[in-house]
Every structure is written in C-alpha cells, then in structure tokens.
N, C-alpha and C positions, 0 to 999 in steps of 0.2 A: 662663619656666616649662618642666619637662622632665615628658613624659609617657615614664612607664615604664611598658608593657606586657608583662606576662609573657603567652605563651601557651599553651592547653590549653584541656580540655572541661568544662561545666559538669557538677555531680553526683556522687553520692558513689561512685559506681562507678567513676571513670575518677580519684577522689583522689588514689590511692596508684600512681599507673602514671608508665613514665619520659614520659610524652607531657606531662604534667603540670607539668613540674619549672618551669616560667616562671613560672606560680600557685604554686608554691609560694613563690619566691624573694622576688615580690609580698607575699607575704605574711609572712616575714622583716623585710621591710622596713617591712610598715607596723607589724610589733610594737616595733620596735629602735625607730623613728621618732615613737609615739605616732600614729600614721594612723589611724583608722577607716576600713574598706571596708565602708562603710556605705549606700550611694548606688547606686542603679542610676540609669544617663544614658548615654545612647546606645548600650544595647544592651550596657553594662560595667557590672560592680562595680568601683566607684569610690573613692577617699578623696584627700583633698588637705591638702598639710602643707610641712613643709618637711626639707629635708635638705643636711648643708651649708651651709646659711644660703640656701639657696634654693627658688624655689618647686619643689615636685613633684608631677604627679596619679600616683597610683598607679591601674592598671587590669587588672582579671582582663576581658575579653571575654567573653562568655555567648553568642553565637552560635556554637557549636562551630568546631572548631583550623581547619575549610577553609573557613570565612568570617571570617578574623577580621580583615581589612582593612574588614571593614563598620563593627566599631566602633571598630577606630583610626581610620581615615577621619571618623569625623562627630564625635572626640574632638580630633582636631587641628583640624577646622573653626570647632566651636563653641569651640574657646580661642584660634585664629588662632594656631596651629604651625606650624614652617616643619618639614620632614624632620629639619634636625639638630637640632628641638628632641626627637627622638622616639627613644628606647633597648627596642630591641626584645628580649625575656628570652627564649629556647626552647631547647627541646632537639635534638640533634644527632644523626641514627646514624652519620655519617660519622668521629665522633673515638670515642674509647674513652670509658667510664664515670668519670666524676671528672675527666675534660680538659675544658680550659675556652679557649676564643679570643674577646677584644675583638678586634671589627671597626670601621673608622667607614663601609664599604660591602662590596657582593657580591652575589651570587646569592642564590637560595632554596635549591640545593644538594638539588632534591628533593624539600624543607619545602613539605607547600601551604597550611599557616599562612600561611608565609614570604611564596612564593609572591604567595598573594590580598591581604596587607599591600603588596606591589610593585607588584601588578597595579590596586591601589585607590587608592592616593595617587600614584601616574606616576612613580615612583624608587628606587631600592634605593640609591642614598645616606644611608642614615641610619646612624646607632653602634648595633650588636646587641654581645648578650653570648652566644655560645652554647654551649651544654652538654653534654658527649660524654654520649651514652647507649649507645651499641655495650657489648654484652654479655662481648665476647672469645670467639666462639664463631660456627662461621660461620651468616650465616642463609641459609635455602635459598629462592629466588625466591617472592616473595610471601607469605612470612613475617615480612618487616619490621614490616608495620602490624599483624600477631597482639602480636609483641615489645612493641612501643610501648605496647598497650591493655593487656599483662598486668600485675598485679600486681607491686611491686618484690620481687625476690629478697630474702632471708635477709641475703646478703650485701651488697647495693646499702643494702640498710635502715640495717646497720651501719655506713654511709659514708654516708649521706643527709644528715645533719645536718652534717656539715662540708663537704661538697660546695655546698650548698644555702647556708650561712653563708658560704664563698667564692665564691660567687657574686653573692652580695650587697654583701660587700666591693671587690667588680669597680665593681658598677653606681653605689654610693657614691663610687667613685674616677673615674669618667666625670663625675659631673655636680660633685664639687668640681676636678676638676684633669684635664681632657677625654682622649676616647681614647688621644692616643698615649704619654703618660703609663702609662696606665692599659693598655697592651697589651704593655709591657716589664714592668710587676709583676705582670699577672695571668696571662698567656696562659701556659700549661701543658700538658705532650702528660696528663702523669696528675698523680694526690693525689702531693704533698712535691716536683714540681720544677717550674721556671720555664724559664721559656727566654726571649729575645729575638723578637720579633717581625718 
C-alpha cells in the first residue's frame, strides 16, 4: 500500500492559499479515483482505494502544516509502512509557480511540514512530489510565511487547475511505475517544459 499525503492547513481560510496546494492535489485524486475522504484516523482525513491497480490511502493531515508528521507517523504505523511506501504532496517557495520536482529523498529545504514529517518517522528517504509556489517577485525577510497563508492571485487561479492536474499525474506515475521514471516525465523548472532529472 502507498500512503499519499498532501500537506496543508485544515479550514476554509487557509483553502485557497499556495501552502495548500498538497490538499489540493489529494483531493484530484481522490475525484479521478473514486476515493472518498471520508474518514478521519489518526489525526487525517482519509479515503482508501485504489490507483493503478494498487492499494492507496489518500491523507489530508488535520493537525496544521508544522505537525504534520504526527499524522503521517501513526498512518504509517497503524498500516505497517515502510518510508518508501510513503509519497509526500507540498508546496515549495524554493521553485517558481507551476515547477514541479519528484524526489525519492532530501531535505525539508525550510518546509516545517516537511521538516516534522523527517523529524517523526527518523528519514527523509521517502519519494515527495513538490510544488513551486515562488511568486516571481522578490519576498523581503519574513514575508515568506504572509505569501504562503495569502490567498491565490488572479493569475495562479488561472494556472491552478493544470498545475494541480499535473501534479497529480506526477504522483499517479510514482506508484504505477516508481520515481525515477517518473522524475525524467514530470520534473519541470515551469508549466509546458521538462527537463531530465
């Protein structure tokens, strides 16, 4: 079984923000998929189904973005996941808006999603998908985390739904035909090119 966790904040205030975009993707997938995220269990909204012909828990965390190794931790526990059975969804300020990088390991880069997922299950070996959110604009110290919580632009709105749909095609391509596959088709500096990994 693969657990795919997008991350982000619970509630409708923090819905439409780039900090979000993991929940979002989560949630692509369980429409494409037939999933219900129906389930709260350990601290996540949950749905399980299949994808590929294989198993998949789908998981938004509900403990806000800087605890969310609480409830990937007791998600992997209670299904007995190993790390590479675990595909982490978030957002990135490090890339531009619409760039996208499969990883199968790395850093948190910053993320304290990231981060507390590292810091909770003892490894940052696991296959992430993550999401450029960088505005193209510079931010000035300590304005990163305003950026993240704002609302999406005009313009980001108008790229969301493709953004968000390749994204999802990413994490689809992870658990039929594993990362490195999947980081020569998807990995991307912006929207319309590819590049090699």
């Amino acid at each position: 079984m693969y657990l795919v966790a997008g991350l982000g904040n619970p509630g409708e205030k923090y819905a439409a923000t780039p900090h979000n975009l993991g929940f979002l993707v989560v949630d692509v997938l369980a429409a494409r998929h037939s999933i219900r995220l129906s389930r709260v269990e350990c601290q996540a909204v949950i749905g399980q189904g299949n994808i590929g012909g294989k198993s998949v828990l789908l998981a938004k965390p509900q403990t806000f973005m800087n605890l969310s190794g609480v409830a990937v931790k007791s998600l992997m526990q209670k299904n007995e996941l190993m790390p590479e059975d675990l595909i982490l969804v978030y957002d990135e300020l490090a890339l531009p808006w619409g760039g996208l990088r499969v990883r199968p390991d790395g850093s948190a880069a910053g993320h304290n999603g990231v981060q507390d997922v590292i810091d909770k299950i003892g490894t940052q070996t696991f296959p992430r998908v993550r999401l450029g959110v960088h505005p193209g604009y510079q931010l000035t110290s300590g304005k990163g985390a305003d950026y993240l919580l704002s609302r999406f632009t005009r313009q980001q709105t108008e790229t969301l739904d493709e953004f968000v749909g390749f994204a999802a095609d990413a994490t689809e391509s992870i658990i039929a035909e594993g990362v490195s596959l999947s980081m020569t088709r998807f990995n991307r500096r912006a929207p319309g090119t590819t590049e090699e990994a």
